[in-house]
C-alpha positions as a LaTeX table, in Angstrom:
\begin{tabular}{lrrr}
\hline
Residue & $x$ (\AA) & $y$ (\AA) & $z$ (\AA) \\
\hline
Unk1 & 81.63 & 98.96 & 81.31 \\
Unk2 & 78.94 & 96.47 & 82.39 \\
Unk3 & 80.93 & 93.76 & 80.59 \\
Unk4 & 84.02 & 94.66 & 81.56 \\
Unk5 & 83.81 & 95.07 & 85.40 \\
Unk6 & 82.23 & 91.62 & 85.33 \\
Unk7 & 84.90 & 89.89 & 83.47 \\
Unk8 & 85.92 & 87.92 & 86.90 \\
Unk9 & 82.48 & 86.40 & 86.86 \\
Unk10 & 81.66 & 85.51 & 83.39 \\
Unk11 & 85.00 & 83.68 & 83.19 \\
Unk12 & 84.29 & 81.94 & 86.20 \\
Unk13 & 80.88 & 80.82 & 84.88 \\
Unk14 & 82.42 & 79.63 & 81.56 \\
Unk15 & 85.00 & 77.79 & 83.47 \\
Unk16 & 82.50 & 76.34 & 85.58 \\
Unk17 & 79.83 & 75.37 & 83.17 \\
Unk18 & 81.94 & 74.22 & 79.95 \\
Unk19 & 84.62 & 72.62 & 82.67 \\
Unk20 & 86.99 & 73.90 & 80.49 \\
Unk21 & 89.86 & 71.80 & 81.90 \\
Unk22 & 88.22 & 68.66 & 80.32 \\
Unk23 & 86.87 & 70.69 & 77.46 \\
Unk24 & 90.37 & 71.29 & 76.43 \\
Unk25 & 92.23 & 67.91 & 77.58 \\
Unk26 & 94.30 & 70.15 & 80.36 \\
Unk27 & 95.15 & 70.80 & 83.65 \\
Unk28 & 92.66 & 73.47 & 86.39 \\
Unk29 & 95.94 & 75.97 & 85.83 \\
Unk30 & 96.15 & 75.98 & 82.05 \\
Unk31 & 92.52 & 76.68 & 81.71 \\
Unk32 & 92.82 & 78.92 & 84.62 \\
Unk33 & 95.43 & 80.97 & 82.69 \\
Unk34 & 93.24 & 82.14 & 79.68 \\
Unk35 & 90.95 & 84.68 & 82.29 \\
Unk36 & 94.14 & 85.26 & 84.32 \\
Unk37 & 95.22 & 86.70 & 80.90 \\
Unk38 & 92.90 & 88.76 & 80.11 \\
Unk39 & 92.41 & 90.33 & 83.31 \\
Unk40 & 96.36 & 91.32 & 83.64 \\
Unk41 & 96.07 & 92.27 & 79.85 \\
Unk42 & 93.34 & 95.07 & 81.54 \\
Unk43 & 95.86 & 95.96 & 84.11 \\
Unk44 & 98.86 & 95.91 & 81.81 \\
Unk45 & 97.63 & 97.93 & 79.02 \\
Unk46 & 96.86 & 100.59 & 81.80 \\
Unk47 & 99.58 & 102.79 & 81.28 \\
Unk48 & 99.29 & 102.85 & 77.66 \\
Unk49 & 95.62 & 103.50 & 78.34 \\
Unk50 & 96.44 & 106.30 & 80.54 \\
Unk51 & 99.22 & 108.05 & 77.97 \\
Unk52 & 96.04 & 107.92 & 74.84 \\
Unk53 & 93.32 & 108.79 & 77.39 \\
Unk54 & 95.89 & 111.91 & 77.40 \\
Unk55 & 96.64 & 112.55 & 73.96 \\
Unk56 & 93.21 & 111.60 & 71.89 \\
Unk57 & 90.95 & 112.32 & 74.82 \\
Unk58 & 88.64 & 109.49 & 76.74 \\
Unk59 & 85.58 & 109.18 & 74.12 \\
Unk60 & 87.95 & 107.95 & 71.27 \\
Unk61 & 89.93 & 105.87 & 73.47 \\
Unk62 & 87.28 & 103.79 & 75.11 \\
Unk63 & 85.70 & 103.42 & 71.71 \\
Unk64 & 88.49 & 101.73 & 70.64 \\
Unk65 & 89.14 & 99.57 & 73.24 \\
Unk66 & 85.77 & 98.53 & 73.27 \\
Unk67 & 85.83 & 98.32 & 69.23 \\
Unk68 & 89.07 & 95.77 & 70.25 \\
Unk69 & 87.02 & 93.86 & 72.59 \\
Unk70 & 84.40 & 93.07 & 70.47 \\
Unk71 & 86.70 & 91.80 & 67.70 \\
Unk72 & 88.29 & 89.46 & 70.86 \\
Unk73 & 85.14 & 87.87 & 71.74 \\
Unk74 & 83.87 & 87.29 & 68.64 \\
Unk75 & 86.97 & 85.68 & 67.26 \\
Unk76 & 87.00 & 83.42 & 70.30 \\
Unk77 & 84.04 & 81.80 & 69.13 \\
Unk78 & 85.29 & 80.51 & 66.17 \\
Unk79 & 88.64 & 78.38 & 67.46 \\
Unk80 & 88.73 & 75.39 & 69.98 \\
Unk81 & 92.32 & 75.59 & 70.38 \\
Unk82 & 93.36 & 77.25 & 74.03 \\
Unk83 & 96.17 & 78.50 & 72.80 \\
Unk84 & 94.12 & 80.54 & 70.04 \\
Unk85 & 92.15 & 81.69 & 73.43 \\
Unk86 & 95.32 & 82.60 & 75.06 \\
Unk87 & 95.61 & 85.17 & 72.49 \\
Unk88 & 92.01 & 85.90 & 71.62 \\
Unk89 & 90.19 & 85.77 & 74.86 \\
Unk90 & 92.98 & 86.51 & 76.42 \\
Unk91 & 95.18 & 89.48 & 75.01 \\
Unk92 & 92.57 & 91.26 & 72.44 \\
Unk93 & 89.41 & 91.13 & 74.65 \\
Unk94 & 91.80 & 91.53 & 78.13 \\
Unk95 & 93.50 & 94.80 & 76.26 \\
Unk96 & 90.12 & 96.13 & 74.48 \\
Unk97 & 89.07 & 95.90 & 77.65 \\
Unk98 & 91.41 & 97.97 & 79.30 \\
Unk99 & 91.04 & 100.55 & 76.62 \\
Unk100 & 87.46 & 100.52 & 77.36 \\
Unk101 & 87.09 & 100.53 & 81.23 \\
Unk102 & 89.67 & 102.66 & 82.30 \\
Unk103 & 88.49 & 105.78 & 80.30 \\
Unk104 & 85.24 & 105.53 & 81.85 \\
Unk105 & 86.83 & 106.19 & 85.45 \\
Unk106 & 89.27 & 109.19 & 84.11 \\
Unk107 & 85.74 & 110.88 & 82.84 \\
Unk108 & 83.56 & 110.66 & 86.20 \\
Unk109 & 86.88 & 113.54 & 87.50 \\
Unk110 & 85.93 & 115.88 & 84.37 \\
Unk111 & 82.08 & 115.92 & 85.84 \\
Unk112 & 82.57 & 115.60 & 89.56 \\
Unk113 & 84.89 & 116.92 & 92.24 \\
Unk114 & 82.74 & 117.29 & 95.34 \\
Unk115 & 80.67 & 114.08 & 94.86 \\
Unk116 & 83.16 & 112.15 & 93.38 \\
Unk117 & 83.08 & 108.86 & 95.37 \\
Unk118 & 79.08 & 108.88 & 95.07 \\
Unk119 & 79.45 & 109.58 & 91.14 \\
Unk120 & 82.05 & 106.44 & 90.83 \\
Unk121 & 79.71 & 104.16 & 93.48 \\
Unk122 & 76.78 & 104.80 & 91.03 \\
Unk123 & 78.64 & 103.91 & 88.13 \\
Unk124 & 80.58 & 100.98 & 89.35 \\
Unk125 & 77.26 & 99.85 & 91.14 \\
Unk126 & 75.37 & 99.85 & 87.71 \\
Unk127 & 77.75 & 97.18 & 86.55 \\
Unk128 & 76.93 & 94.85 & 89.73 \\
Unk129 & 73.34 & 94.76 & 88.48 \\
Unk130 & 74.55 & 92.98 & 85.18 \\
Unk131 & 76.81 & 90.79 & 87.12 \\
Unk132 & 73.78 & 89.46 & 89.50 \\
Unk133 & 71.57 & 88.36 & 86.41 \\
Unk134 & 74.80 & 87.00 & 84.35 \\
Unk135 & 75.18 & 84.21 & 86.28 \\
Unk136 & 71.60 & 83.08 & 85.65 \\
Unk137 & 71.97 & 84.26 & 81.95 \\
Unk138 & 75.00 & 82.66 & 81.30 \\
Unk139 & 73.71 & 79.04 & 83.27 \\
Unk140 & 70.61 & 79.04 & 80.53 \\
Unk141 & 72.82 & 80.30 & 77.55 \\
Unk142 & 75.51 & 78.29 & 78.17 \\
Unk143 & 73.94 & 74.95 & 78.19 \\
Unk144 & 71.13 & 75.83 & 75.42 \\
Unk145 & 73.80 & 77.28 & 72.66 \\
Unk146 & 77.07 & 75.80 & 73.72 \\
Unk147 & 80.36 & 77.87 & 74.25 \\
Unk148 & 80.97 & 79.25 & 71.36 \\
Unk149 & 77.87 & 80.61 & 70.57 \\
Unk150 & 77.87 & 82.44 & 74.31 \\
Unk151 & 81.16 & 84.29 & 73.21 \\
Unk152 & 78.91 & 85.47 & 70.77 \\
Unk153 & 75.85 & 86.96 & 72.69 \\
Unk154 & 78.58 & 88.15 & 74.43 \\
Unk155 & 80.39 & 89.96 & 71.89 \\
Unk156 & 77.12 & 91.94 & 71.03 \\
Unk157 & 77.60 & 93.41 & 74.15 \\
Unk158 & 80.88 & 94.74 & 73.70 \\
Unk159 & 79.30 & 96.08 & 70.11 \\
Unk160 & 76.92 & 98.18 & 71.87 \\
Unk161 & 79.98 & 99.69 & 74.38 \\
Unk162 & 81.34 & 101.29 & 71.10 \\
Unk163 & 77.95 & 103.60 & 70.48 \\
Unk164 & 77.84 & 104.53 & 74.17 \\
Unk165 & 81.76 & 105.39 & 74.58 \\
Unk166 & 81.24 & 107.98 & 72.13 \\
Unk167 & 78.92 & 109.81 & 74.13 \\
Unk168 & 81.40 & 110.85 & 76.77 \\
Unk169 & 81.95 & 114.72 & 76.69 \\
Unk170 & 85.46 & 115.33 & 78.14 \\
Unk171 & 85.01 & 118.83 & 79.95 \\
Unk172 & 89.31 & 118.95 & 80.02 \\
Unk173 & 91.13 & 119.21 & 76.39 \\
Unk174 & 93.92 & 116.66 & 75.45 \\
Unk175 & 97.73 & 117.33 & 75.65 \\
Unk176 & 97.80 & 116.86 & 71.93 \\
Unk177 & 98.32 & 120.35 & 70.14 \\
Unk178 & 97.53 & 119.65 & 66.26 \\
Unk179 & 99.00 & 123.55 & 65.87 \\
Unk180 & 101.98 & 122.73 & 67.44 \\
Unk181 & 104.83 & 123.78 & 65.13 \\
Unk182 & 107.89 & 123.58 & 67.35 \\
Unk183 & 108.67 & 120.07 & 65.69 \\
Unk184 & 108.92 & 121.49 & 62.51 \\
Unk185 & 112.13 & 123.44 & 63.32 \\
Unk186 & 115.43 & 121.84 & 62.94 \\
Unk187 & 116.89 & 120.00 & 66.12 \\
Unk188 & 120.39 & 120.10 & 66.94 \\
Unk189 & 119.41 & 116.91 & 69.61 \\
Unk190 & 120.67 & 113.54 & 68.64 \\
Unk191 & 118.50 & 110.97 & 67.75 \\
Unk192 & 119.17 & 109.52 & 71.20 \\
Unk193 & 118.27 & 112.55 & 72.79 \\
Unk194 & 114.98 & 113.20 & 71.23 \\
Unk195 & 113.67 & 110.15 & 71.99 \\
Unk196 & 114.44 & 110.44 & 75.17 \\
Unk197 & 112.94 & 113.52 & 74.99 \\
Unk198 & 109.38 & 111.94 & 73.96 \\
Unk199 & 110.03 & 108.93 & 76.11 \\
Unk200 & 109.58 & 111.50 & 79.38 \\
Unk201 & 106.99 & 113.36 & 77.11 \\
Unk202 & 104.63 & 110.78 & 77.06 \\
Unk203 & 105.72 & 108.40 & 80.26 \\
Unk204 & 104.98 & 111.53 & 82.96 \\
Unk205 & 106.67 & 109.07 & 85.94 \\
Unk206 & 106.44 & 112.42 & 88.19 \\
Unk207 & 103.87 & 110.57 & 90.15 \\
Unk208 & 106.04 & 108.19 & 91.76 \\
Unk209 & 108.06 & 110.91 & 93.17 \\
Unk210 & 105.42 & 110.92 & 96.10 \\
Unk211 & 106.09 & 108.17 & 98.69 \\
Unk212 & 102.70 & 108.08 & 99.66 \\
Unk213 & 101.78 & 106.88 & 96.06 \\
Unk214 & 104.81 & 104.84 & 95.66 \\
Unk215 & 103.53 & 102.66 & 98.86 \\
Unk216 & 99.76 & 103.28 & 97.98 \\
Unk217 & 101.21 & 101.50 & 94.71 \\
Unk218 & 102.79 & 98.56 & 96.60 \\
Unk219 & 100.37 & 97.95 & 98.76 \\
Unk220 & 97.49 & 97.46 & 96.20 \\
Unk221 & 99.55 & 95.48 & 93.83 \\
Unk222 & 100.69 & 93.12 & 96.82 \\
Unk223 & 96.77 & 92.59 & 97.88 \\
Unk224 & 95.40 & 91.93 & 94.41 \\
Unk225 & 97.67 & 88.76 & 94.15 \\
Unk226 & 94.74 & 86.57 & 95.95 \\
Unk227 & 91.89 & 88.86 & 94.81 \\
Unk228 & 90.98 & 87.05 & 91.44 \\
Unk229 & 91.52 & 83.62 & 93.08 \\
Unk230 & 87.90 & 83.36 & 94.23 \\
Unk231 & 86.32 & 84.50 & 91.36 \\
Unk232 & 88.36 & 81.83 & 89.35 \\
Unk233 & 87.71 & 78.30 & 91.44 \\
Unk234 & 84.77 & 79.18 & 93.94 \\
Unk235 & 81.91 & 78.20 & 91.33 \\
Unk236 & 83.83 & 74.63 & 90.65 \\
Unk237 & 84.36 & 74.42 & 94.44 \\
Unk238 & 81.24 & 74.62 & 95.62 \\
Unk239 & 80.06 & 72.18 & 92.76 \\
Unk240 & 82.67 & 69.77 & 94.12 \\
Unk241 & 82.07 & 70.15 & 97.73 \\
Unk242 & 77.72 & 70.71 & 97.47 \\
Unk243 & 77.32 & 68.51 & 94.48 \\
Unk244 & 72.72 & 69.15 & 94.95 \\
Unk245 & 73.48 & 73.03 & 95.18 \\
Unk246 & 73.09 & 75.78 & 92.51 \\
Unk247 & 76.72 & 77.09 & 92.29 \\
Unk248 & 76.34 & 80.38 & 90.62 \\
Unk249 & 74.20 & 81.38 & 93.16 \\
Unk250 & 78.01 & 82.59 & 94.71 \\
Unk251 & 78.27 & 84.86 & 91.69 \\
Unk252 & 74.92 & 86.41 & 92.43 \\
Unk253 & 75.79 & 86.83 & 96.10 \\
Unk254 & 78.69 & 88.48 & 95.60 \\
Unk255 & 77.33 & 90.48 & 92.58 \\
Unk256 & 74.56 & 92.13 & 94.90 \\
Unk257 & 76.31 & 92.76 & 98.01 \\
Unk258 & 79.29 & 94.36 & 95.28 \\
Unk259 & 76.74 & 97.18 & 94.08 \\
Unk260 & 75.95 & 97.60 & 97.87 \\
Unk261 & 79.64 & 98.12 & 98.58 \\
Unk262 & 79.89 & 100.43 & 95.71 \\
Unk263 & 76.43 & 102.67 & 96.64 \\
Unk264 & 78.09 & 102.72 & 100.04 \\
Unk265 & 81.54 & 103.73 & 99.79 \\
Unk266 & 81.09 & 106.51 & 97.06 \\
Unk267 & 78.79 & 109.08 & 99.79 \\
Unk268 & 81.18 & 107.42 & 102.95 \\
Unk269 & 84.27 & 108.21 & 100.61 \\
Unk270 & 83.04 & 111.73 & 100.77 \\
Unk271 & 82.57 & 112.25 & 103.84 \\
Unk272 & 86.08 & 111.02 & 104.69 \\
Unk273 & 88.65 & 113.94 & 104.29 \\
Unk274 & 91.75 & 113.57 & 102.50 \\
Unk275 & 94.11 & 110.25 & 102.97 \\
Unk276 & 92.12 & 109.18 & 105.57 \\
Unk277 & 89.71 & 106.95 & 102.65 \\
Unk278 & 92.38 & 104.67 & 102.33 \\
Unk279 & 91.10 & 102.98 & 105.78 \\
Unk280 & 87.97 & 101.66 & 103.85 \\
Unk281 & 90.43 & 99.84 & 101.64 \\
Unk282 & 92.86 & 98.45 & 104.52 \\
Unk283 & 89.32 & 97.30 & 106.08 \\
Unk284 & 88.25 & 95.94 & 102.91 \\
Unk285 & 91.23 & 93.74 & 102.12 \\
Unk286 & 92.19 & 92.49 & 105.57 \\
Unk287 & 88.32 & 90.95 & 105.73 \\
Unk288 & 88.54 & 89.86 & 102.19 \\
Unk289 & 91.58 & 87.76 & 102.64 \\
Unk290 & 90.22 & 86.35 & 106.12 \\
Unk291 & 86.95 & 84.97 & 104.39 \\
Unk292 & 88.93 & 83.61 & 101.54 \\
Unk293 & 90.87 & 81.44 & 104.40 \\
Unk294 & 87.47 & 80.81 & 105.86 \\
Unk295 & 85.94 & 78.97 & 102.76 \\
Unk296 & 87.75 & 75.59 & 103.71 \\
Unk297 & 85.93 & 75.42 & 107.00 \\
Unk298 & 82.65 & 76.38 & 105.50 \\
Unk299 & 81.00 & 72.60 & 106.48 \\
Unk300 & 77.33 & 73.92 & 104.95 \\
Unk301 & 76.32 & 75.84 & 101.76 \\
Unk302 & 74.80 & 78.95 & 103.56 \\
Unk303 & 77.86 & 79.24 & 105.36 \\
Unk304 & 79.54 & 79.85 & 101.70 \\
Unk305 & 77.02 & 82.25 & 100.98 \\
Unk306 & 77.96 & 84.26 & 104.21 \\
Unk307 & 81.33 & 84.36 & 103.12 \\
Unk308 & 80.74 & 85.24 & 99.43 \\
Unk309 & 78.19 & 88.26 & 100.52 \\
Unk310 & 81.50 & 89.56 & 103.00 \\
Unk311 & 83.31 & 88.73 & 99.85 \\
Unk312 & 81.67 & 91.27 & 97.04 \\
Unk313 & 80.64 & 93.81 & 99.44 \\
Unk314 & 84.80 & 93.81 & 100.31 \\
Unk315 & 84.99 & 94.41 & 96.21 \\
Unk316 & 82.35 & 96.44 & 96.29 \\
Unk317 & 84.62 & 98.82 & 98.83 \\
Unk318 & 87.84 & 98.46 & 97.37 \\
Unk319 & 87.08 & 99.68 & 93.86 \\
Unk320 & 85.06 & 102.31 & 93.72 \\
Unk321 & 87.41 & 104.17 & 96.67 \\
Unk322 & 90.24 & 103.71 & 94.07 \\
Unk323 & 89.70 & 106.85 & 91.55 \\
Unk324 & 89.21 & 109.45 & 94.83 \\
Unk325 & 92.03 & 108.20 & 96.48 \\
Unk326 & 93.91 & 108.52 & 93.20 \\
Unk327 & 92.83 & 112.36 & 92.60 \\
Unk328 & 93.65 & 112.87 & 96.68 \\
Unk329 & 97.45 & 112.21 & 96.06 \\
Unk330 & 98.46 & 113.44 & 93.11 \\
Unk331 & 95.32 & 115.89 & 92.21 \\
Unk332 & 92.91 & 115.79 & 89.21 \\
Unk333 & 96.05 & 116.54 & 85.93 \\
Unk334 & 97.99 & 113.54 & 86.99 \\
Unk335 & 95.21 & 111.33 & 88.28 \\
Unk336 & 94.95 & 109.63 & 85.02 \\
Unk337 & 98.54 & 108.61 & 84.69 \\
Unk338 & 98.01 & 107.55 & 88.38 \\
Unk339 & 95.42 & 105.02 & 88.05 \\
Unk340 & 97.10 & 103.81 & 84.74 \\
Unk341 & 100.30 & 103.05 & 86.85 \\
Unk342 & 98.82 & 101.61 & 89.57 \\
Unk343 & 96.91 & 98.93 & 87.22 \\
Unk344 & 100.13 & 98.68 & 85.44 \\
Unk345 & 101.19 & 97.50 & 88.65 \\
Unk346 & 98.63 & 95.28 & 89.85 \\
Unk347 & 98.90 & 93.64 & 86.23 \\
Unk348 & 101.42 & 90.99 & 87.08 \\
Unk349 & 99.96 & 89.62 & 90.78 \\
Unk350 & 96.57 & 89.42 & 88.86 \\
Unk351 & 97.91 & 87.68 & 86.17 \\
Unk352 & 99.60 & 84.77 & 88.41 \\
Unk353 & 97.54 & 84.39 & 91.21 \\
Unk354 & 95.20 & 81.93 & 89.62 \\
Unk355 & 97.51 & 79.55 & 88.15 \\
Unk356 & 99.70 & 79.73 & 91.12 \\
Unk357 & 95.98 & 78.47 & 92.88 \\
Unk358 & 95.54 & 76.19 & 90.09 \\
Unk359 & 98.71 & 74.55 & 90.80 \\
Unk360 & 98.08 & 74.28 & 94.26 \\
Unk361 & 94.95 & 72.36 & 93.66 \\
Unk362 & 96.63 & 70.04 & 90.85 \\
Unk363 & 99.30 & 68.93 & 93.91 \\
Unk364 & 97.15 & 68.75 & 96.93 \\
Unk365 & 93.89 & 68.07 & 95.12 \\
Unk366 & 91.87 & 70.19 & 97.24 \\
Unk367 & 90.89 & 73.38 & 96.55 \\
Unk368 & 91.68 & 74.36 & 100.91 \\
Unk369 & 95.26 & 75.55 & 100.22 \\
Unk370 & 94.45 & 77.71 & 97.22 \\
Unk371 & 92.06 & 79.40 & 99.14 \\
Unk372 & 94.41 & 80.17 & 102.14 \\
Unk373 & 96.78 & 81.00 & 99.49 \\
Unk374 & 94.78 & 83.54 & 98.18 \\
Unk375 & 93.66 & 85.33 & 101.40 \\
Unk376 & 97.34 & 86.07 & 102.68 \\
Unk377 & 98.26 & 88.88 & 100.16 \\
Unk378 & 94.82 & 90.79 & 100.76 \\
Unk379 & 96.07 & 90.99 & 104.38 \\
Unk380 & 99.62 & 91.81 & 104.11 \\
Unk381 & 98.66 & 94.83 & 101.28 \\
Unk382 & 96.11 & 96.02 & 103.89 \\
Unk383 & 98.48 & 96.29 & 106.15 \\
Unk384 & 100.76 & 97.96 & 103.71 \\
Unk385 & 98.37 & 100.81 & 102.86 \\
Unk386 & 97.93 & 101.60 & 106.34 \\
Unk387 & 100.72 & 103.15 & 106.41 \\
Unk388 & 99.85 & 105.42 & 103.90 \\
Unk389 & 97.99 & 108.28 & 106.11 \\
Unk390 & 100.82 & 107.87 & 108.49 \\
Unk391 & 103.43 & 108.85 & 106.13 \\
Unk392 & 101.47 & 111.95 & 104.92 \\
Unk393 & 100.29 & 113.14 & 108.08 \\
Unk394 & 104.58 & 112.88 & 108.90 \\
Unk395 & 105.06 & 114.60 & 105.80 \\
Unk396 & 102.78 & 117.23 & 106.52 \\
Unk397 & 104.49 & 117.60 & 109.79 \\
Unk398 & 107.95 & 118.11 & 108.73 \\
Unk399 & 106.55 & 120.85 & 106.14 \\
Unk400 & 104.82 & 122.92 & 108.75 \\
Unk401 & 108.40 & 122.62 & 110.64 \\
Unk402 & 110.40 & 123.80 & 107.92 \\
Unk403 & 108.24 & 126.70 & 107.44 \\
Unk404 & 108.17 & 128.00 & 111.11 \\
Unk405 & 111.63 & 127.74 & 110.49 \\
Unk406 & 111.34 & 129.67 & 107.41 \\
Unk407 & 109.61 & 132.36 & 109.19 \\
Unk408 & 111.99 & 132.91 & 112.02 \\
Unk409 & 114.80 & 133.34 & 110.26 \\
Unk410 & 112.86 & 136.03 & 108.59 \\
Unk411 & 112.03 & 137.47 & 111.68 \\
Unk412 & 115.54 & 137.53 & 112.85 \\
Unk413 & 116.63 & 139.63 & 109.61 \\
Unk414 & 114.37 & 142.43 & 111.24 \\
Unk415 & 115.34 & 145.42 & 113.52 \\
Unk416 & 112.96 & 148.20 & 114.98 \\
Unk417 & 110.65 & 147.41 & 111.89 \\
Unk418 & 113.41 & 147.47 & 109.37 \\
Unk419 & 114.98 & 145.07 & 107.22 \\
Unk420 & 118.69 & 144.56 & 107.55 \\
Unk421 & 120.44 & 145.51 & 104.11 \\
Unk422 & 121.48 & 142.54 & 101.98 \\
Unk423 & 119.31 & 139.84 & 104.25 \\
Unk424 & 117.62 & 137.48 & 101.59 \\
Unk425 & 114.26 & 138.80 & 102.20 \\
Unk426 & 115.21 & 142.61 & 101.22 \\
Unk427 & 117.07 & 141.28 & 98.16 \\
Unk428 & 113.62 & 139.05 & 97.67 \\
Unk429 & 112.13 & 142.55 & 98.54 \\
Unk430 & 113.60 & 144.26 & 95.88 \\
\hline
\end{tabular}
């Protein structure tokens, strides 16, 4: 998971260092594209993720994934091309990844239920201690071995993720039943029919029934279109614009004040009941997408480092709230699904947000409207998900209405202590 969660900031580094624009004869977008890849591929996947996480159970489906990733990173090493990296880097090590990571979320729920936020904080936070020494890692690797020897110290990495995937100990069984014999039986269902059949068996879309996750949903997805912007271009900005400064110091900024984030929400998540943790995200996006408009007017390099600590502790935030509020709105069976979904979701807006940045720079050649192109989504998702609470606290409203309702004209179906004969509660009676 350490690998994973810091796929944002090893990308950046290997953009950085290797300038992999000139490295590959091509424009800031095209080499932008390969990490935008294989971050969506981590967000696409998640559905699929969430349907095997079901069936075969977390251990064996983050071993895969992370058996996937290895084979990604490794492969990468051995090809120049970018297109090759499109689909190694990219697709196997983006989807590996997303059979890997999002396993090791669904599992924290089969442990924890009162301390849930504190268990994902610690877990999430763990990661940000790999991501503050990668940086510096990567800086000395990088230049020492050259790229294609990094993808493979790299790769190891994801080779010791198998081994420690398999030591998860789901405490819920699978929905797979090897007993089940009602298959064997003949079917007088068309062909067309039992596939639809499995289609609903194994795509449970109950969960966007509830508005509050269908806007939850929206919101995040809308928010996450600027998110991986900074991640992307701020090491190669600040090497631009502070040409005597050490630019992955960023990464390291936002690394540590990420793990603080995480520590922090997970026992403030707690002690926030129901809905109401959703506030930590609308605060964490709306400041996130003002300091990624404030990193044009950032005139000194400790003024980038100000921004880039509000930065990762606004990661930090958002994140590790996620799984909780997942398992608030549609409880712990379908949280799975949930979170699968919603990354689903955010798959697409993660995927283009870079290159869309990229492009920006290419025209203008500045790297100022990229950046204030990449803080107005986190705001207008923030403001999205604030709505959230509002609609359930309406929805719990109306429910309490319809039952007083419910109870007086049960009330009315009584005289002097009796029930009236054929009222619906005497025939519910009998």
């Amino acid at each position: 998971m350490l690998l994973l969660t810091s796929n944002p900031l090893h990308y950046s580094l290997l953009f950085c260092s290797h300038d992999i624009s000139l490295y590959h004869h091509c424009c800031h977008s095209c080499a932008a594209l390969v990490g935008s890849i294989g971050m969506g591929m981590v967000f696409l996947c998640s559905p699929i993720v969430s349907i095997f996480t079901d069936r075969i159970g977390c251990r064996t489906t983050a071993a895969s994934g992370a058996a996937i990733a290895f084979i990604g990173l490794f492969s990468s090493s051995f090809t120049k091309s970018l297109e090759v990296r499109y689909f190694t880097y990219g697709v196997l090590f983006g989807c590996g990844s997303s059979f890997a990571f999002q396993p090791s979320l669904v599992i924290l729920g089969h442990y924890f239920k009162r301390r849930l936020g504190l268990a994902n904080g610690l877990v999430t936070a763990g990661s940000c201690l790999f991501s503050m020494s990668l940086p510096f890692l990567l800086e000395i690797i990088g230049h020492t071995i050259g790229l294609s020897h990094t993808f493979q110290v790299l790769s190891t990495l994801m080779l010791v993720q198998i081994f420690l995937s398999l030591t998860f100990r789901p405490m819920f069984p699978s929905t797979s039943d090897p007993h089940d014999v009602r298959h064997v039986k003949l079917d007088s269902r068309t062909c067309r029919q039992q596939c639809a059949s499995q289609m609903r068996k194994y795509f449970n879309l109950r969960v966007f029934r509830k508005k509050t996750y269908r806007v939850w949903a929206f919101g995040i997805a809308t928010a996450v279109l600027g998110y991986f912007v900074p991640y992307t271009y701020l090491v190669k900005y600040v090497e631009e614009k502070f040409k005597d400064e050490k630019a992955w110091i960023v990464l390291v900024c936002m690394g540590a004040t990420s793990g603080v984030g995480r520590l922090a929400s997970g026992p403030i998540g707690d002690l926030i009941p129901g809905l109401k943790k959703i506030y930590l995200q609308v605060a964490s996006f709306i400041v996130l997408g003002i300091m990624c408009m404030m990193l044009p007017q950032c005139k000194e390099f400790w003024a980038v480092i100000v921004v880039c600590l509000f930065l990762g502790l606004c990661d930090g935030l958002f994140i590790t709230i996620m799984a909780p509020i997942a398992f608030e709105l549609v409880g712990p069976l379908q949280a799975s699904q949930a979170i699968g979904y919603l990354l689903g979701l955010m798959a697409v807006p993660m995927t283009a947000g870079p290159p869309i940045a990229g492009f920006l720079r290419d025209h203008f050649g500045t790297y100022h409207f990229a950046f204030y192109f990449a803080g107005i989504p986190p705001i207008v998702g923030g403001l999205v998900l604030a709505l959230v609470p509002l609609i359930h606290q309406g929805q719990l409203k109306k429910k309490r209405l319809d039952s007083g309702k419910d109870k007086m004209l049960v009330s009315e179906t009584v005289l002097n202590g009796e029930l009236l004969p054929g009222s619906p509660a005497m025939e519910a009676h009998i």
